[in-house]
C-alpha distance (Angstrom), angle and dihedral (degrees) to the residues before:
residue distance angle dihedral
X1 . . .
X2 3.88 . .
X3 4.31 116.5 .
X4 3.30 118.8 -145.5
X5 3.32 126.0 -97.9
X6 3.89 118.9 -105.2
X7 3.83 135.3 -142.7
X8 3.81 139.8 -168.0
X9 4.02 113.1 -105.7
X10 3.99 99.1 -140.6
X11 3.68 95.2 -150.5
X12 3.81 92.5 52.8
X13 3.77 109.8 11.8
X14 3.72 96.2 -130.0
X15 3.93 122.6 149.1
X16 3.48 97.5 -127.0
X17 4.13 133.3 165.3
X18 3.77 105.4 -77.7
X19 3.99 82.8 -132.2
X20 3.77 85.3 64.7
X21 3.65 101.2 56.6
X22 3.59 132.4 65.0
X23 4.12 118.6 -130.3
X24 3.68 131.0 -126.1
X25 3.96 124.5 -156.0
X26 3.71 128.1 176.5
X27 3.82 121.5 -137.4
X28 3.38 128.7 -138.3
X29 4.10 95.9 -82.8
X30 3.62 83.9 59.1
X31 4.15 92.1 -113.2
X32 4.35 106.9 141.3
X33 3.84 111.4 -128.6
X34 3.70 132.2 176.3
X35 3.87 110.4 -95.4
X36 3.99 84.1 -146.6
X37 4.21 91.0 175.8
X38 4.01 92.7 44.8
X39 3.54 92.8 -133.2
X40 4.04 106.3 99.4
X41 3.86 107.4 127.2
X42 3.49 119.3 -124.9
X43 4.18 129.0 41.1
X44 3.52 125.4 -14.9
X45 3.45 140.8 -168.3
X46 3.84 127.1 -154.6
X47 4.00 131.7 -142.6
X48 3.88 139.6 170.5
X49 3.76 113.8 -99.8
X50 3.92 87.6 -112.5
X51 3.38 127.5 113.1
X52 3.98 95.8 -135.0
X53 3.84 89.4 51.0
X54 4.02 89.7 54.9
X55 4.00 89.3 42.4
X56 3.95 90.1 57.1
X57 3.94 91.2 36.0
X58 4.20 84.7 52.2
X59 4.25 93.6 39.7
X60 3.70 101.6 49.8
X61 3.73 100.5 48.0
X62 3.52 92.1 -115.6
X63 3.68 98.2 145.6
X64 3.75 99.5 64.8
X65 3.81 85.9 45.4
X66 4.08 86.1 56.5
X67 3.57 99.2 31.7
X68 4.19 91.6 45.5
X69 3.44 88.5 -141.1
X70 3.39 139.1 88.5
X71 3.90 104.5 -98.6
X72 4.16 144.4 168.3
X73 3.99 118.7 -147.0
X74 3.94 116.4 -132.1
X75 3.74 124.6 -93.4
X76 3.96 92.4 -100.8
X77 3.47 99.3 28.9
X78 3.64 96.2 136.3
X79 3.62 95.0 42.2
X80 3.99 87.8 58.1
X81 3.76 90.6 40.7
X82 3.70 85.0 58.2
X83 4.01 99.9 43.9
X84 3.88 93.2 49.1
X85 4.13 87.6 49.6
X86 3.60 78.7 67.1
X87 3.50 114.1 52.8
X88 3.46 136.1 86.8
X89 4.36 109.2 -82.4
X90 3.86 82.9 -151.7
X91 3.77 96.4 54.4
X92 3.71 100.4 71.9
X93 3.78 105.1 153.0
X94 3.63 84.2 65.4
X95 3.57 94.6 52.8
X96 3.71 90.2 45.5
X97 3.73 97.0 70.2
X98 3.52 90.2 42.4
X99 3.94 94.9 62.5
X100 4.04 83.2 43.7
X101 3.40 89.2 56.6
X102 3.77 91.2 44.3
X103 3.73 92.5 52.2
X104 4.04 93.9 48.0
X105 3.52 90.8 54.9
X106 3.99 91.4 46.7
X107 3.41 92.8 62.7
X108 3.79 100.7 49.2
């Protein structure tokens, strides 16, 4: 039987199930978003759906570090960190409008 794989939380740096953590990708304009479907090509970075996680993640710079690129989170960033913690992992058309929606607003 296959284990899943883990990831690093950036606010906490915890191993944790990847299924447990939400992932973060930054678009071209260099804006952070929540990669709610987990398919987004490209880098991503990985933190706990908690707000204090995101907070430390957001603080300490760490997303440039992960992202290797000089990078700005969006305006609700935690919020959507927070709502995608909550769905469903399995549901992931839903989640797939939400990042669209996510990105849309990023670039405004």
């Amino acid at each position: 039987m296959k284990s899943e794989p883990s990831r690093t939380c950036l606010g906490c740096r915890e191993a944790r199930p990847k299924s447990g953590l939400v992932r973060l990708i930054r678009v071209g304009s260099g804006v952070v978003v929540v990669d709610a479907a987990g398919r987004a090509a490209g880098r991503g970075a990985y933190v706990c759906p908690d707000t204090a996680c995101v907070e430390r993640a957001l603080i300490r710079g760490r997303l440039a570090h992960a992202f290797r690129k000089p990078c700005v989170a969006s305006q609700d960033l935690a919020a959507a960190v927070t709502t995608a913690g909550r769905r469903d992992p399995k549901n992931r058309r839903d989640a797939a409008s939400v990042r669209e929606a996510d990105v849309m607003a990023a670039r405004v």
